[in-house]
N, C-alpha and C positions, 0 to 999 in steps of 0.2 A: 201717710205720705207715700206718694210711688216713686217708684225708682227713678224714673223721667224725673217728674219735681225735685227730687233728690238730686240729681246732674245738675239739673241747672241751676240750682241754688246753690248747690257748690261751685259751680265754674265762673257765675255772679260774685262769690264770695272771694273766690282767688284772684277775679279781677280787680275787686276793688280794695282787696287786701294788696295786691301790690303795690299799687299805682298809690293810694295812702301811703307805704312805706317809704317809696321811692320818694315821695313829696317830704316827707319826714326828715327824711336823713337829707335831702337837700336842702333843707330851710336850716336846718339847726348843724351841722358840722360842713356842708360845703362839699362838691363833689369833684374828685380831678375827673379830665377829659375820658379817662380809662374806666370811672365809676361811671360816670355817663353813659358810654357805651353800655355796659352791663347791666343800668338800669332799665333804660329803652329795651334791650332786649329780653329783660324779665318783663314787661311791660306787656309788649307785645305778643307774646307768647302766651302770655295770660289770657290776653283778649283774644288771637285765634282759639285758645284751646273752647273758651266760650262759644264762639260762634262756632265753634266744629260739633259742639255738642248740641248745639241747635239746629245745625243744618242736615246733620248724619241720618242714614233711615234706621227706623226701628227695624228690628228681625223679625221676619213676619215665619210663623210658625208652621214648619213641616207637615205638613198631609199624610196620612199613610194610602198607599196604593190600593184598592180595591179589585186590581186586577188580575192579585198575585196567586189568590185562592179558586181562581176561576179555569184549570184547565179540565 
């Protein structure tokens, strides 16, 4: 597996790891207005970190100079 594939299946995972918990704890104990907040924003945050990971560039690899050796 690469490291790329590795990102994104983790940032997949985190997203729909929250968003299942948050569903969770909402159905079975009830959320005051102040969990709600906190939830969306775990939510959210989830899902940019995913698309950040997809949309970010790869580091593309240093050259070395070949002009250095040339006086």
């Amino acid at each position: 597996m690469t490291r790329e594939k590795a990102e994104k299946l983790g940032s997949l995972f985190l997203a729909v790891f929250s968003t299942g918990l948050v569903v969770q704890f909402a159905t079975t104990t009830g959320l005051a207005p102040q969990q709600w907040f906190g939830a969306a924003v775990a939510v959210l945050g989830s899902l940019s970190m995913a698309v950040v990971v997809r949309v970010w560039p790869q580091p593309q690899p240093v050259l070395a100079r070949s002009d250095r050796n040339e006086r």
